[in-house]
N, C-alpha and C positions, 0 to 999 in steps of 0.2 A: 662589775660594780659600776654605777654609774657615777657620773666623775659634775659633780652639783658647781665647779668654779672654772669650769674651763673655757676659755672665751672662743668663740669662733668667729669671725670676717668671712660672710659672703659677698662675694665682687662681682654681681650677674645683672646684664643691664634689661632682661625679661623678668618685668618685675614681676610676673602673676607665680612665674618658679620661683623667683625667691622670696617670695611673700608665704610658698606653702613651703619651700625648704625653714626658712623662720621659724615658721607655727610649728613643722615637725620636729625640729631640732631642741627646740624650746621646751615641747611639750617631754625630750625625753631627760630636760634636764640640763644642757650647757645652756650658759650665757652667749647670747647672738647678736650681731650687729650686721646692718647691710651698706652697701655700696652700689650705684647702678653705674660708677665710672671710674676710670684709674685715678683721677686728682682726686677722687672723695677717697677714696680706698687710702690713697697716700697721707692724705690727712689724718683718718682716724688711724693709721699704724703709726702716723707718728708720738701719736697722742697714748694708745694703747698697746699691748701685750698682749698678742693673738697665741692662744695657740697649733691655731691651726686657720690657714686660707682658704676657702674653696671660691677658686679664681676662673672664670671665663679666659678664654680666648679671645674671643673677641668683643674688646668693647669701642664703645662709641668712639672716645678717645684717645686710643690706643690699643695695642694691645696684652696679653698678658703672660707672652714671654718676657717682655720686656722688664712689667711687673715685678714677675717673679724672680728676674736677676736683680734687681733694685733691693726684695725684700730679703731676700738671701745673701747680701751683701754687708745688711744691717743686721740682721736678725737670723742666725743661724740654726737656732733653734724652734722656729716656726717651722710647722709643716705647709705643706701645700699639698690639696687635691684641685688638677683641672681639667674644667668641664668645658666639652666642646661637642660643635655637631660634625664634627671632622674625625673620623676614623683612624686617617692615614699614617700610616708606619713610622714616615720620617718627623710628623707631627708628634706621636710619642716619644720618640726618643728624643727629642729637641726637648721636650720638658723633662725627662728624668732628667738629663743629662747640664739642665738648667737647677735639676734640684728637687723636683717635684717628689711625694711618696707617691702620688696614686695618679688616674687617669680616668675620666668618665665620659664614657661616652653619650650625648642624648636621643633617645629619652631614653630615660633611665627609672624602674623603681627607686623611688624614697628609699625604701626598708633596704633595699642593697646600701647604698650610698650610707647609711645611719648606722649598715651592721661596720660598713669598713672604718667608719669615724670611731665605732666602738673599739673596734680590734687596736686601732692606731694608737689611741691614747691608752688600753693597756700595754702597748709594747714598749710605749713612751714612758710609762711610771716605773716596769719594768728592771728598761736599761737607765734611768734615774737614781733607783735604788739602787744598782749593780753598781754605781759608777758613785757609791758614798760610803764612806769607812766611818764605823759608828761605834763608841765603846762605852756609851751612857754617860762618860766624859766629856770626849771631842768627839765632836762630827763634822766629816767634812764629805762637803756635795762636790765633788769636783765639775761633774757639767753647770755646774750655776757657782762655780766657783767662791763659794759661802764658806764659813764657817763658824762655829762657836764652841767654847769650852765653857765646861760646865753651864751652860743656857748662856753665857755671856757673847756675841758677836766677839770676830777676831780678824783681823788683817792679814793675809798672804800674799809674797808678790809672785806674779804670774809664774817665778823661776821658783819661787819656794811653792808653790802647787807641783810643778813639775816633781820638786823632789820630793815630797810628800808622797806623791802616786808610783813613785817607785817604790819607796818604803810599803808603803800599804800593800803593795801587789804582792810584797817578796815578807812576809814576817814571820822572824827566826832566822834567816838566811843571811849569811853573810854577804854581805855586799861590799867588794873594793873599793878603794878610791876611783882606780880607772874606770871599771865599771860603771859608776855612777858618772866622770866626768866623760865615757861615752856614749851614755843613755843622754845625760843633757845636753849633749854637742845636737841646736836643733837645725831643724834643716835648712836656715835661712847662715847655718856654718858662725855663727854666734859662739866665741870661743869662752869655755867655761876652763878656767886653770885651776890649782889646786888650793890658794892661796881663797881665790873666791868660793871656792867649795867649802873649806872651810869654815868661813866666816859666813855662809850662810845656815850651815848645820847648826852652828853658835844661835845666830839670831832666831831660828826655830825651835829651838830646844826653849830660848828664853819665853815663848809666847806660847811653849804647850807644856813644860816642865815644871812642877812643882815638890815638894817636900814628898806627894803620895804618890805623884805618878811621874813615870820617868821611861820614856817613850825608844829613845835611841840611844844605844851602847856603843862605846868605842872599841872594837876588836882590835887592838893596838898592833899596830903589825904589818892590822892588811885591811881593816875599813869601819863599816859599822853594821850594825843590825836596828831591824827594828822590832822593838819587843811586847808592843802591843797587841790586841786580839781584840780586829772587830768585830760588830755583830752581823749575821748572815740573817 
């Protein structure tokens, strides 16, 4: 399906490529913006919401390893495809390993480069979906860390996401206390007690729990459940 809102940032300082990458991209339907250098690239991401890069190696003013650790520092959710006249191995891997999805070598067919931007952003709506618990109630995106009940926006804090996503993962299943306060133990060792587990199940129940719907059960004993059933 073609994706009519998706913005793209080309960062290529040969403008006549990216003047037909533009036209082609455009003409298949994403929103496109160009850059012919790292300070202009850096400006319009600061300004906008790319979903995807297709970044040069090298430009005039820098270049776009550099780039690409910058945007991936800020913006984790941005893909990057980068394009270069450099083949070499250790240049590949230096951008995956910087963050990159893809690699182009030039020259390059358009239609290649157009079908892999297709593929990209279906694997992206994809695991989107896969990563949102939805019960025509509550919906919650966990990668865009949103949510709303019954169409109302709602506030979660980063630790009540966390617990949320175990509930959602696991529903019907009993879940511990310990359990739950060793799934939140995160890896920066952020100690979560039982006292604050607690009183955060409290304040969750308060912001998703009503007279109709009634989300998580106290297994008194030995933990809780969650008793909702999202949609697939």
């Amino acid at each position: 399906m073609k994706q009519m809102t998706e913005k793209i940032l080309i960062v290529e300082d040969d403008l006549l490529l990216s003047r037909n990458l533009s036209y082609c991209l455009t003409h298949k339907g994403y929103l496109v913006e160009s850059a012919s250098s790292a300070v202009t690239a850096q400006k319009l991401i600061k300004d906008e919401e790319y979903k995807l890069i297709i970044l040069d190696i090298n430009l005039p003013d820098g270049n776009g390893f550099d780039l690409c650790e910058k945007i991936k520092k800020s913006s984790t959710n941005t893909a990057i495809f980068f394009l270069t006249a450099n083949d070499m191995e250790s240049d590949m891997i230096k951008g995956f390993e910087l963050g990159a999805d893809d690699y182009v070598t030039k020259p390059f067919p358009i239609r290649v480069l157009q079908k892999k931007i297709d593929v990209l952003f279906r694997r992206m709506i994809r695991q989107a979906w896969d990563d949102c618990y939805d019960d025509d109630n509550l919906l919650i995106n966990f990668s865009k860390l949103t949510s709303f009940i019954n169409g109302q926006l709602i506030e979660f804090t980063p630790m009540e996401y966390r617990t949320l996503k175990i509930f959602t993962a696991n529903p019907k299943n009993v879940l511990t206390r310990q359990t739950l306060l060793e799934k939140l133990w995160d890896v920066d060792e952020n100690f979560v007690d039982e006292h604050t587990l607690t009183t955060m199940i409290c304040r969750i129940r308060n912001k998703i729990e009503n007279n109709r719907y009634k989300y998580i059960k106290t297994v008194y004993s030995m933990g809780y459940m969650w008793m909702g059933e999202g949609k697939n």
